[in-house]
C-alpha positions in Angstrom: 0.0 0.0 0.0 1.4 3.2 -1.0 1.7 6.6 0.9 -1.1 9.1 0.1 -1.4 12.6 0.2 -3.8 13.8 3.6 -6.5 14.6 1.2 -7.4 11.0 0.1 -8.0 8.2 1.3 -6.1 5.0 1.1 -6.9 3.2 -2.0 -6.0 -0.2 -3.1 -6.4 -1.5 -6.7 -5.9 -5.0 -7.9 -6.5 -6.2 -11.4 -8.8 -9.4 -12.2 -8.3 -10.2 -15.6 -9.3 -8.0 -17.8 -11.4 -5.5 -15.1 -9.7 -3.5 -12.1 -11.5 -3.2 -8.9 -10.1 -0.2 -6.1 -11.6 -0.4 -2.7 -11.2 2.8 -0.8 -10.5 2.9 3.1 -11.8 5.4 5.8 -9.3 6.5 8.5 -10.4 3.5 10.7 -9.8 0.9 8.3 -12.7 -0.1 6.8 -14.2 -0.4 3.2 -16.2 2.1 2.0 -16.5 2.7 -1.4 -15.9 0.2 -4.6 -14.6 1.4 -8.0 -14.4 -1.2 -10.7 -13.8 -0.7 -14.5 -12.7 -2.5 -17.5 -9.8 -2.1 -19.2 -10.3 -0.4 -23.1 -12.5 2.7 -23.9 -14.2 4.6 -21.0 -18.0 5.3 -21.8 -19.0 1.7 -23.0 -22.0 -0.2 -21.8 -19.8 -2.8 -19.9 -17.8 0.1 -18.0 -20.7 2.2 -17.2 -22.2 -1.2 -15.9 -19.5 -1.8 -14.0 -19.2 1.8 -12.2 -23.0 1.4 -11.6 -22.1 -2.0 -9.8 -19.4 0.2 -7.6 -21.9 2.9 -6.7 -23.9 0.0 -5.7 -21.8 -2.2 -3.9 -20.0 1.2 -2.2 -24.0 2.4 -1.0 -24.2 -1.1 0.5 -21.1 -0.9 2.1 -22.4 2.3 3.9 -25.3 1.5 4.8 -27.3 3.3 2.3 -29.3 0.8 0.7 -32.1 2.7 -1.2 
């Protein structure tokens, strides 16, 4: 995990074949929020699909499940 400025949070990103998922960390630790994307051309139907997943998965995560 690398050194961030005080202004963000600690991220970590790990690749799963072709996609990359980044979880983003609060200043106690935990998981709360999800980014995930696709590797190739940003606005396609399978990467805004996947950043609609994050949003998702990152609402759950907080508690916010509406």
């Amino acid at each position: 995990m690398g050194t961030h400025p005080k202004n963000r949070r600690l991220c970590v990103t790990a690749d799963v074949g072709p996609f990359s998922v980044s979880v983003g960390f609060d200043d106690d630790g935990r998981a709360i929020e999800v980014f995930m994307t696709g590797r190739g051309k940003t606005g396609t139907a399978l990467n805004d699909h996947l950043y609609d997943l994050g949003v998702t998965v990152s609402k759950i995560i907080q508690g916010d499940e509406d």
